[in-house]
C-alpha positions as CSV (number, residue, x, y, z in Angstrom):
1,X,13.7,12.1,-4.2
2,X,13.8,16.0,-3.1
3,X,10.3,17.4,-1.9
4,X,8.8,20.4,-0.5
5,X,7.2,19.1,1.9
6,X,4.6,20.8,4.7
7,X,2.4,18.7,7.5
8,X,-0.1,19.6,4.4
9,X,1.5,17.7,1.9
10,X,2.9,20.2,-0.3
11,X,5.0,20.0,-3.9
12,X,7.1,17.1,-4.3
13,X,9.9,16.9,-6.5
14,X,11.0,13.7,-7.7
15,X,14.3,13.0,-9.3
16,X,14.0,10.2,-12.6
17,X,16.3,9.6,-15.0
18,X,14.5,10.4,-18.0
19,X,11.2,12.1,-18.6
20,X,9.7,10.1,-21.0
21,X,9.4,6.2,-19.3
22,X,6.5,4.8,-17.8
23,X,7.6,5.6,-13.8
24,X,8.3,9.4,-14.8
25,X,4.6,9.5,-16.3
26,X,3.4,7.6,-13.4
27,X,4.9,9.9,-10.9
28,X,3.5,13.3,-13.3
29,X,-0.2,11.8,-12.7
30,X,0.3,12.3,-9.3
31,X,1.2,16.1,-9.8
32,X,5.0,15.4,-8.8
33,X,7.4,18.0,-10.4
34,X,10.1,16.1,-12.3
35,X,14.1,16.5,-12.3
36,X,16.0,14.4,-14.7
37,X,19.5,13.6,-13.0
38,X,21.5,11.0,-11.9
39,X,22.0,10.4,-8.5
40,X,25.9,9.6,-9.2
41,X,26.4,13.7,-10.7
42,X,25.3,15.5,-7.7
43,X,25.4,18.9,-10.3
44,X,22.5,17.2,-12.3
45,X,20.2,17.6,-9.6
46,X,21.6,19.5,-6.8
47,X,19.5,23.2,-7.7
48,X,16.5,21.4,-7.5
49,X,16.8,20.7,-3.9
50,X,16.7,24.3,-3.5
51,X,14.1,25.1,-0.6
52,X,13.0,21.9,0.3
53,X,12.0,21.0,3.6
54,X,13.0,17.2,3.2
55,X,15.1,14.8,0.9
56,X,14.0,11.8,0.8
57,X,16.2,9.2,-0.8
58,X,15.0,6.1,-1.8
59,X,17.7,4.9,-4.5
60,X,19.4,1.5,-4.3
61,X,20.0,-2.1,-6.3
62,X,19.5,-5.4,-5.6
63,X,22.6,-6.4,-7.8
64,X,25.6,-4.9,-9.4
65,X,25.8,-4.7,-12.7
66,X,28.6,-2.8,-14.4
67,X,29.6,0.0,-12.9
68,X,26.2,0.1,-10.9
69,X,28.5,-1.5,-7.5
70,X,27.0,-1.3,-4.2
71,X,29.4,1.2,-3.4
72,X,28.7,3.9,-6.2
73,X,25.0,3.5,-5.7
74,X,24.5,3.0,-2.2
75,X,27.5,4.7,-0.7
76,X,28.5,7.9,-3.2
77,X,24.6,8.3,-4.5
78,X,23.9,8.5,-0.9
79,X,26.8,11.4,0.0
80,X,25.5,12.9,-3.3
81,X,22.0,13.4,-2.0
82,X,23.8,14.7,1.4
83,X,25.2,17.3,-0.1
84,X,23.0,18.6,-2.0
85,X,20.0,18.2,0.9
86,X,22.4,20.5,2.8
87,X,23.1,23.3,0.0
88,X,19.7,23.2,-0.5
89,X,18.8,24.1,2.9
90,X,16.8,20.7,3.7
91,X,15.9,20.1,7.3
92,X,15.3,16.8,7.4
93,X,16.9,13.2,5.4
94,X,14.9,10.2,5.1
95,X,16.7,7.5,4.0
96,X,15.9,3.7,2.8
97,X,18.1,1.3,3.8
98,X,17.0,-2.4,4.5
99,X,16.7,-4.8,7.5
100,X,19.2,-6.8,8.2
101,X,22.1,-4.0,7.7
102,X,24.3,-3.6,10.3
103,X,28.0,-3.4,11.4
104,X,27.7,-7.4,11.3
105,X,26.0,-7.9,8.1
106,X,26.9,-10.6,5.8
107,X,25.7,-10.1,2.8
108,X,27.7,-7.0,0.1
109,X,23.9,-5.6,-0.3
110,X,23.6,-5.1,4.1
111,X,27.4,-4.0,4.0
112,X,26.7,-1.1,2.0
113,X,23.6,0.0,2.8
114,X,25.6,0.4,6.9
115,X,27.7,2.5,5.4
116,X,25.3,4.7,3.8
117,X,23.8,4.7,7.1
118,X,26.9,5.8,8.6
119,X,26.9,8.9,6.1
120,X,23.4,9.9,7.1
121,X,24.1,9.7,10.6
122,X,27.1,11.7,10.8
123,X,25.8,14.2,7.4
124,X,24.4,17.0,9.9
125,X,21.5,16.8,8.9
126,X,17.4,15.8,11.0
127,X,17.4,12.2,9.6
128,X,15.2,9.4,9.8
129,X,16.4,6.1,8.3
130,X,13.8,2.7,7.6
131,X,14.9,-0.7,7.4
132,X,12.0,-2.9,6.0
133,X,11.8,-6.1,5.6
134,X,10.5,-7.6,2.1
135,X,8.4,-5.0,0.4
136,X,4.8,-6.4,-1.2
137,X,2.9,-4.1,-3.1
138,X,2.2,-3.2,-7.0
139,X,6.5,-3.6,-9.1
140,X,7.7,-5.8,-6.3
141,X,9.8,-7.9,-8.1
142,X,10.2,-10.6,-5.6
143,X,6.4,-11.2,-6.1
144,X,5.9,-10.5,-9.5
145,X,8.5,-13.3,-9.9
146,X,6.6,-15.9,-7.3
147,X,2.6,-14.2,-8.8
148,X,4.2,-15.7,-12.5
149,X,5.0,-18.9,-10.6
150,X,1.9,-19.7,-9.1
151,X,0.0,-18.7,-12.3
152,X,2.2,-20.7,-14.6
153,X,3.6,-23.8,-12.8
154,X,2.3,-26.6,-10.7
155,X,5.4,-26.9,-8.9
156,X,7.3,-24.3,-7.2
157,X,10.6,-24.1,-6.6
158,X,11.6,-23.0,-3.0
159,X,15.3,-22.7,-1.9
160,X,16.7,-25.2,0.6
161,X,13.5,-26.1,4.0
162,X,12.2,-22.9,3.3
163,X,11.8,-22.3,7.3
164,X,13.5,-19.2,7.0
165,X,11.5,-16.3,8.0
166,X,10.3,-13.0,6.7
167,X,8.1,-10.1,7.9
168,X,6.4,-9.1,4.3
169,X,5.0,-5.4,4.5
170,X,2.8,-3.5,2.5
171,X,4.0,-0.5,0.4
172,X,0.9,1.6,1.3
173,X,2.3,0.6,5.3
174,X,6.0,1.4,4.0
175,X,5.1,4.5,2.5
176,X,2.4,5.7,5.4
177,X,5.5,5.4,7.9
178,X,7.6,7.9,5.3
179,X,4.7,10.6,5.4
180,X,4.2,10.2,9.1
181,X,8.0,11.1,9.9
182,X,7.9,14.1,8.1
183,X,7.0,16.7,11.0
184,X,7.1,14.1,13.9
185,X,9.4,15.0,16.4
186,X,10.0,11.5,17.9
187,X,11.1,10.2,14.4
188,X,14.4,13.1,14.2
189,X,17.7,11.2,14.5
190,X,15.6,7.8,15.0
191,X,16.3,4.2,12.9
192,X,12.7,2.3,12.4
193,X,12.7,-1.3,11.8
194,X,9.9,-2.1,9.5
195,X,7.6,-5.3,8.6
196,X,4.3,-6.7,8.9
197,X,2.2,-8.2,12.0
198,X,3.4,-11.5,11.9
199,X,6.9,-13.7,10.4
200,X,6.4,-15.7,8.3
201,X,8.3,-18.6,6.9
202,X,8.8,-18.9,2.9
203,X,7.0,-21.8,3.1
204,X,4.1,-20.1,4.5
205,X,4.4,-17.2,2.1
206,X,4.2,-19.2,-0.7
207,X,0.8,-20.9,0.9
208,X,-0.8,-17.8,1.5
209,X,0.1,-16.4,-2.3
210,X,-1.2,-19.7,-3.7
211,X,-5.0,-19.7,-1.1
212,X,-5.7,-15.7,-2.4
213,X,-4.3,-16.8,-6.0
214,X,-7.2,-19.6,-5.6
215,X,-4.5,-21.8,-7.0
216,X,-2.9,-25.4,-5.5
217,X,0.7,-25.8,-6.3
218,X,3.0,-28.3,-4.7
219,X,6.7,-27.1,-3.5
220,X,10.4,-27.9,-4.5
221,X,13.1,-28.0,-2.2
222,X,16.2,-27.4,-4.1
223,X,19.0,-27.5,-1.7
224,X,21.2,-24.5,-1.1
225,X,24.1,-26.7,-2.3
226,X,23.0,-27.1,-5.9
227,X,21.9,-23.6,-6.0
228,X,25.0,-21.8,-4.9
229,X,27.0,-22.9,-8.4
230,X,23.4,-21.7,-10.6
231,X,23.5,-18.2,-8.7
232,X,27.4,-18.3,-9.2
233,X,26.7,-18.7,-13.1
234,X,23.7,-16.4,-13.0
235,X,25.3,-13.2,-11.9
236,X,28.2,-13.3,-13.8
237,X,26.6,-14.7,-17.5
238,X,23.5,-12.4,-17.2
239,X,22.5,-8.8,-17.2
240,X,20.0,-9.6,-14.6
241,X,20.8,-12.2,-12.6
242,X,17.8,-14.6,-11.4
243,X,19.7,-15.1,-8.6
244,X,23.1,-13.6,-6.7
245,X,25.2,-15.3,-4.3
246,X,24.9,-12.1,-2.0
247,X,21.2,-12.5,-2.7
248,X,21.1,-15.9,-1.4
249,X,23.1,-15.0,1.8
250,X,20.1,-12.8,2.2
251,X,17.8,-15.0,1.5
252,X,19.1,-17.7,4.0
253,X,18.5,-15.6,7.0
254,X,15.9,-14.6,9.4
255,X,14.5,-11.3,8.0
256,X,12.4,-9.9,10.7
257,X,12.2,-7.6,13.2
258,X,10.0,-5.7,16.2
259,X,8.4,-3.3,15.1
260,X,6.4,-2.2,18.4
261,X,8.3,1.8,17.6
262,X,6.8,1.7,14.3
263,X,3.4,1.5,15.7
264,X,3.7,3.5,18.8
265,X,5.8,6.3,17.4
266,X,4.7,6.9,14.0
267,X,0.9,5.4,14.1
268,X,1.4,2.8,11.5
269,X,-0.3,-0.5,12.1
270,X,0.6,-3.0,9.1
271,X,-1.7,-4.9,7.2
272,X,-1.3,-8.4,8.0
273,X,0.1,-10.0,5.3
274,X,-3.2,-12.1,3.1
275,X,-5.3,-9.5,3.4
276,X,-2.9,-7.0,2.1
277,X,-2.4,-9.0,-0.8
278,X,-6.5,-9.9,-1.3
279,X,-7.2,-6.3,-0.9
280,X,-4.6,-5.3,-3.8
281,X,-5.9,-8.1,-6.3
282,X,-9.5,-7.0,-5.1
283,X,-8.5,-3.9,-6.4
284,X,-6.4,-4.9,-10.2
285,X,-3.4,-3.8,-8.3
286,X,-0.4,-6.7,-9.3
């Protein structure tokens, strides 16, 4: 996403792939100035970062799919946006990567998302990079997925003991710590880890989904064993995979962090993690 962006809150530009879907009508309501691109053709978009103060780049998939790899989107889309930041005379790069990437990372996903990393770092350019942990909000998919379970079955399924731990955040949160960058000298050339007050195991997320939900469900421990061969079958028999082997690797470690510079350097204190979700179902947001 390239914007023009003041300490005001100036025009924002936002690049979509086609005019006409619901996100592109989504982001027009907001007043957002549209460029239909692809992030893989740095020509479609590249005059449209033309006097921007800031590129923000938020593009990325969960799974491959195709010719969608890891490495196109994460790695080239990421050079891509570089470029054209720098052409256009940007300042700054703010760039989403995820927690848990690193030069030690496991999973294809974290892998990539270092290298991309690596780009920004060394692309010449003011950046700021975020690494959140598991994103909550209206779209998530991860909760959309366990919303539909708790609605719909009495039993939920949860992935081998379930004591492996996340740090949910809030979009709003995620999104406050993107504006507050943006003219903050202490955030140029910084990496923020990101995530709520607390971690939480799934097991607990799942509780606390269920109590706001107003719903009792019992839990399934599937063990990682008999999952493995179903995420083995899923990614390769189905255009969108309920579940990835790299995705489980994710999935099977600690996903949290400190986030003590999020709060002293950019002002952002997170929501802890039920009343984020009450307050958004308080308010018809799914």
């Amino acid at each position: 996403m390239a914007a023009r962006l003041s300490e005001d809150g100036h025009e924002v530009r936002c690049l979509v792939r086609a005019e006409d879907d619901d996100n592109s009508a989504y982001l027009r309501g907001l007043g957002a100035g549209l460029v239909v691109g692809n992030i893989l053709d740095a020509d479609s978009f590249a005059s449209s970062v033309k006097g921007s103060g800031a590129f923000i780049h938020l593009v990325g998939i969960i799974f491959e799919r195709r010719n969608a790899t890891f490495k196109r989107i994460h790695l080239q889309g990421t050079m891509n946006a570089l470029a054209a930041a720098a052409v256009g005379g940007a300042k700054r790069f703010v760039f989403m990567s995820a927690l848990g990437t690193g030069p030690q990372a496991q999973s294809a996903y974290h892998k990539s998302k270092w290298q991309a990393e690596e780009a920004v770092r060394n692309g010449g350019l003011g950046y700021t990079i975020f690494r959140p942990s598991t994103i909550y909000g209206p779209g998530s998919e991860l909760f959309d997925m366990l919303g539909r379970q708790v609605r719909l079955m009495p039993v939920i399924p949860v992935i081998g003991n379930g004591r492996y731990r996340m740090q949910p955040i809030s979009v709003f949160d995620v999104a406050a710590c993107f504006s507050k960058c943006l003219g903050n000298d202490k955030a140029v050339d910084r990496t923020y880890e990101l995530g709520g007050p607390d971690p939480l195991a799934y097991n607990e997320i799942i509780d606390i989904l269920c109590a706001v939900m107003g719903k009792k469900r019992l839990k399934f421990h599937a063990p990682v064993a008999l999952v493995k061969p179903v995420a083995w079958l899923s990614e390769r028999l189905m255009s969108k995979p309920l579940l990835t082997t790299d995705q489980l690797t994710m999935l099977m470690n600690d996903n949290v962090c400190d986030i003590s510079a999020m709060r002293d350097e950019l002002g952002v204190e997170p929501v802890e993690f039920k009343k984020g979700l009450t307050d958004m179902m308080s308010a018809g947001l799914r």
